[in-house]
N, C-alpha and C positions, 0 to 999 in steps of 0.2 A: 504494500500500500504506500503510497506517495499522497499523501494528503486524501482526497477524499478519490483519489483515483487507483485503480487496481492496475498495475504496471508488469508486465512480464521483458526477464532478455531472452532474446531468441541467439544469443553468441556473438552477436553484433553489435547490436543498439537495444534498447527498452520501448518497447511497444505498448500502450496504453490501449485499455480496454473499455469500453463505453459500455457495454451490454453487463449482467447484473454474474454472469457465468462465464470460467472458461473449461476448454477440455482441455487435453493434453492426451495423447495417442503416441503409441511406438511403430519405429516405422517399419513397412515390409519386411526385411533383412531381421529384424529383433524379434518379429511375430514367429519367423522362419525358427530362428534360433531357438527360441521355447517350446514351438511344437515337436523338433527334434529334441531335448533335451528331455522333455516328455513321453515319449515315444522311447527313448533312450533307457531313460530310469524302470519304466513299465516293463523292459526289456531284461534288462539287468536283473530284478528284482522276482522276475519269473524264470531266469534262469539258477538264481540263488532256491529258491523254494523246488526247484524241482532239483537239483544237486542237494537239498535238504533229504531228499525221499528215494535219491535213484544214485549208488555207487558209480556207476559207471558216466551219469552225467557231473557226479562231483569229479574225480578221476580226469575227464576232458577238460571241465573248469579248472583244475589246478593248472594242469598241463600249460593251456592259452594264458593264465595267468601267468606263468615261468616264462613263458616265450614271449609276452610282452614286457617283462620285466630287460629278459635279453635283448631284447630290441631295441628298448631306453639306453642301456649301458652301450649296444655298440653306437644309438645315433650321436651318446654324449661323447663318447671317443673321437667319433668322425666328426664334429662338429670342434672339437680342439686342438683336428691337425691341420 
């Protein structure tokens, strides 16, 4: 608020607002970003519970877990030489 006016920055300047509402929305790109994130976790969380009930899909989940572990250690290697 700026005196009796509602003021926003858009990263440039301060835009004042006449009307008594504003919105504020995320853009394309960020909507994307959460649906996958979403989508993500759902994912994750259903392969966690079925590795809870099934040996063989715990066993492959270690496995991918070890091998993405490897895969961190060689990218930080190669990204130091």
């Amino acid at each position: 608020m700026n005196g009796s006016h509602f003021e926003v920055f858009d990263g440039n300047s301060w835009l004042s607002f006449s009307g008594s509402s504003a919105e504020v929305s995320l853009s394309g790109a960020a909507i994307s970003a959460l649906d996958w994130c979403h989508k993500k976790m759902a994912e994750e969380t259903k392969i966690k519970e079925l590795a809870a009930k099934n040996v063989t899909v715990a066993d492959a989940l270690a496995k991918y877990e070890l091998a993405q572990e490897q895969l961190r250690v060689v990218l930080a290697l190669t990204e130091e030489a």
